[in-house]
N, C-alpha and C positions, 0 to 999 in steps of 0.2 A: 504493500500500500504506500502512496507515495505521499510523503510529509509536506503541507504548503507551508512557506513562509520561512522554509530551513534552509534555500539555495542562497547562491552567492557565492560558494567555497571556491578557489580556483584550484584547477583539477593535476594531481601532481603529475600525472602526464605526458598532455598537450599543453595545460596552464590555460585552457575554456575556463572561463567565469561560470559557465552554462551546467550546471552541477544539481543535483534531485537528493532528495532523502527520499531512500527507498526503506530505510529498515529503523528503527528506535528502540533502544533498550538501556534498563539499567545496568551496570556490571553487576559480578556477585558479589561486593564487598560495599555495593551502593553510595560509591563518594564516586561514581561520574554518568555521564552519560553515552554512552557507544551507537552510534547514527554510523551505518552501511549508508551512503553515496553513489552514484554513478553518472557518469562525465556524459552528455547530451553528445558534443561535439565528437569525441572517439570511442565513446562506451567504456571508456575503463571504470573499474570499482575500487572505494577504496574507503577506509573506515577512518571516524573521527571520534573526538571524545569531546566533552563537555564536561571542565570540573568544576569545583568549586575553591577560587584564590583568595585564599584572607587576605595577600600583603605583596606589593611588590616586590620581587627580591633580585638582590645584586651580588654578583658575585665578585670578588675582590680579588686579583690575581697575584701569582708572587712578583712579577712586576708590577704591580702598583693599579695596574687598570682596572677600570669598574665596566664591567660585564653584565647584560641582563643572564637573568639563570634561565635553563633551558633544561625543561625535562625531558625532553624527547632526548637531549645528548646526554642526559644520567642515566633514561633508559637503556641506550647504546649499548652506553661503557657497562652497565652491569650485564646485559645480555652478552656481552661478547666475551665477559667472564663465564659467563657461565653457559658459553654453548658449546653442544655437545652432552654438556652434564645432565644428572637426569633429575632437573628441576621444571615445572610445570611452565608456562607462560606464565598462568595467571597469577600464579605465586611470587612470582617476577614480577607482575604487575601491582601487586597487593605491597611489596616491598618497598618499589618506586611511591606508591601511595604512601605509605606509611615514613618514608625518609623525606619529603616536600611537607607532610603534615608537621614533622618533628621542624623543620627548620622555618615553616612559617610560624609558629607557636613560639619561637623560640626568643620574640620581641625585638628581634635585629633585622631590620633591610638589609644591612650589606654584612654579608657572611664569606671569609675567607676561605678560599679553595683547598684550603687545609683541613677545614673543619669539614667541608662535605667529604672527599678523602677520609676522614675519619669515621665517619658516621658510615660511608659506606664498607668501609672493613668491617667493624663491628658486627654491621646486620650481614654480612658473606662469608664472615666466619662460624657464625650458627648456623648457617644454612650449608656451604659445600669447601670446605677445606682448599681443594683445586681452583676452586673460580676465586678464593681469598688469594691465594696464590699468583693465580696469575694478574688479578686488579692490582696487587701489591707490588708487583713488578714494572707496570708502567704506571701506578703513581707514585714511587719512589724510585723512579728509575735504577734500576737494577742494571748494574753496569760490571758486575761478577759475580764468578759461582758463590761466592761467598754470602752473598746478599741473600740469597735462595737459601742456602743452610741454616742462616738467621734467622729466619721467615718459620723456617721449617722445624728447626729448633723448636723456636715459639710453639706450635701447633701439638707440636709431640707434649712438651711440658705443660700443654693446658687440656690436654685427654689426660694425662697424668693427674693433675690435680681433679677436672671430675669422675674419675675412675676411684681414687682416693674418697672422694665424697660420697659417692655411691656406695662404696660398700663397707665404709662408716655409719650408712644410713640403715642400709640393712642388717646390720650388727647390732643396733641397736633398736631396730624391731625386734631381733632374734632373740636380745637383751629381755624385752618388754611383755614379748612373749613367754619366756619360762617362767617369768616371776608371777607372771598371771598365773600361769598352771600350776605351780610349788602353794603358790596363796590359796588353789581351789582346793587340793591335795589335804591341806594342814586342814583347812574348814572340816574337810569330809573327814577324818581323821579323828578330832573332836567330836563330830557327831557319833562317831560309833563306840567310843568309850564313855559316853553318859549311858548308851543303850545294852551294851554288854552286860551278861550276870556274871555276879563272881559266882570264881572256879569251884568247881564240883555240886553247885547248883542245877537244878533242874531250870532249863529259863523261864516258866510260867510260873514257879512257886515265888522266886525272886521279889517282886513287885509284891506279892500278897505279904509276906513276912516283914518288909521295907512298914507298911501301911502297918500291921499291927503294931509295931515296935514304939511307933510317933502316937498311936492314940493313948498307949501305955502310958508316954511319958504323961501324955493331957492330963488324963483322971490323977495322977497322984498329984 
């Protein structure tokens, strides 16, 4: 069905003005809008988004220059990390969302190319080891094998530390659990020395001779 009132796009192309909404939908993580396109003049298709921008942002470069930001080139760069790898699109795109939401939030227009750099290892280090790797390599320009060992160093010592935590954690369920059991153990344990007869009792006489004993004491 075709969307009135959504042309105007110029078509990447040919570069026709002459462009249709043919399709509309939310994403699944519903911070945009995704509109399927097609170009009048040559027929090509091609998809757009619609999102929503809190704030202009600039980005500051290590020479000094102010850059408007560009998500389409943060999308890029982390896809080109991570292709190949067996990370979803849209998880990639959820990411992309989630790193623009972090730096509009973050009360600053002009945000240092360091600091996206940063943010993006962060979030590619929880997700694929290899795509940190390699975005690591050209924003820190890696200029020897050593750089790569550093890197990689790092990666080993920080599985190491949550391997360590992990089964710290489960120790200490393992922990949480006996003492539960040993604590049900003793309970039941008590219960059955209040209930026992003494030795060479019949058990049914037990309790009748208890009862005499105590009314005895009454009357005198």
């Amino acid at each position: 069905r075709q969307l009135k009132g959504l042309g105007g796009m110029r078509c990447p192309y040919c570069a026709g003005q002459d462009t249709q909404v043919k399709d509309s939908r939310p994403t699944e993580d519903n911070t945009a809008i995704r509109r399927r396109r097609v170009c009048s003049d040559c027929g090509g298709r091609f998809t757009t988004f619609e999102r929503v921008q809190l704030r202009e942002l600039m980005v500051l470069k290590r020479s000094g220059r102010r850059v408007p930001f560009d998500r389409e080139k943060l999308s890029r760069s982390i896809g080109l990390a991570l292709r190949k790898r067996p990370v979803e699109p849209d998880r990639i795109e959820r990411l992309v969302s989630g790193l623009v939401r972090q730096l509009e939030s973050g009360g600053e227009s002009d945000i240092p190319s360091d600091t996206i750099g940063a943010y993006v290892m962060d979030a590619l280090r929880s997700i694929d080891s290899v795509g940190y790797v390699r975005f690591a390599s050209v924003y820190k320009d890696f200029t020897q094998a050593a750089d790569f060992e550093t890197v990689l160093s790092e990666i080993a010592k920080a599985g190491e530390r949550r391997n360590a935590a992990a089964q710290a954690s489960l120790q200490s369920q393992g922990a949480t659990q006996s003492e539960d059991v040993s604590q049900g153990e003793g309970a039941s344990d008590v219960g059955s020395v209040s209930t026992e007869p003494p030795a060479g009792e019949p058990a049914g006489l037990a309790p009748t001779k208890k009862r005499a004993k105590r009314s005895t004491v009454t009357s005198s």
